[in-house]
N, C-alpha and C positions, 0 to 999 in steps of 0.2 A: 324654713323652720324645721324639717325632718332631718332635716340634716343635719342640724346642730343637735339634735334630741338624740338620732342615734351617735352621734362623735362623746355625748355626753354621756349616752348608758356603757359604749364600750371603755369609756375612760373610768368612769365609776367600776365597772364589771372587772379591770382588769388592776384598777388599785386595793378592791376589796380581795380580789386571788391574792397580791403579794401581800399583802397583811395577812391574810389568814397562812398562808404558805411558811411565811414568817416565825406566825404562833407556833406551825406546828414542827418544822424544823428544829427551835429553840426548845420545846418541849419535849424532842426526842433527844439531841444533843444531851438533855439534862438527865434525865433519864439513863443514856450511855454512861455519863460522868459521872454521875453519883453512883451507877451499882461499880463499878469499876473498883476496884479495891488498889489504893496508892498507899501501901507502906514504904516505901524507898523513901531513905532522907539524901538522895542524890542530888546535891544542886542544879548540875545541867538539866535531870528529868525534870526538878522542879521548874525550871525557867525554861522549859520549853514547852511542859504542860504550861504554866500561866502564857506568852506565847500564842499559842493554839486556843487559849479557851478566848484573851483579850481581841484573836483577830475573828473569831465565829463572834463575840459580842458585835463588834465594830462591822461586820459583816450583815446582825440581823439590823442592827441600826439605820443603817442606808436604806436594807430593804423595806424597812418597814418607813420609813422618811420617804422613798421615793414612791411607796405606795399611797401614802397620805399625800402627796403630793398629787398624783395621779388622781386621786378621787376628789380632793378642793376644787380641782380645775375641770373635771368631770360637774362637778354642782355649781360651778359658777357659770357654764356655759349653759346647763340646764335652767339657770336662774335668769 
């Protein structure tokens, strides 16, 4: 039974890191992109800013899925 309690806090421990790592990634990300000053009406910049911003989305997406994932299966073995 310790055994499963510790398999279950390091799974919990390391799904609530990538959630919070998540949080704080995307909240600097936003931060870089908003002070950023985009007056160019250049199509290519434009499509490669949207691009860049839809693979950092799709990016925290996973990580934050694989972090909830990590911590369900953390609490279910705890459970």
């Amino acid at each position: 039974m310790e055994r499963q309690t510790a398999v279950s806090v390091v799974l919990i421990t390391v799904g609530v890191v990538i959630i919070v790592l998540a949080a704080f990634f995307a909240f600097s990300e936003f931060v870089t992109l908003s002070s950023s000053s985009k007056t160019t009406s250049d199509l290519n910049a434009s499509v490669s800013w949207l691009v860049y911003a839809l693979s950092q989305v799709l990016f925290l997406a996973v990580a934050v899925w694989g972090g909830s994932v990590l911590l369900a299966k953390g609490l279910e073995v705890l459970r």
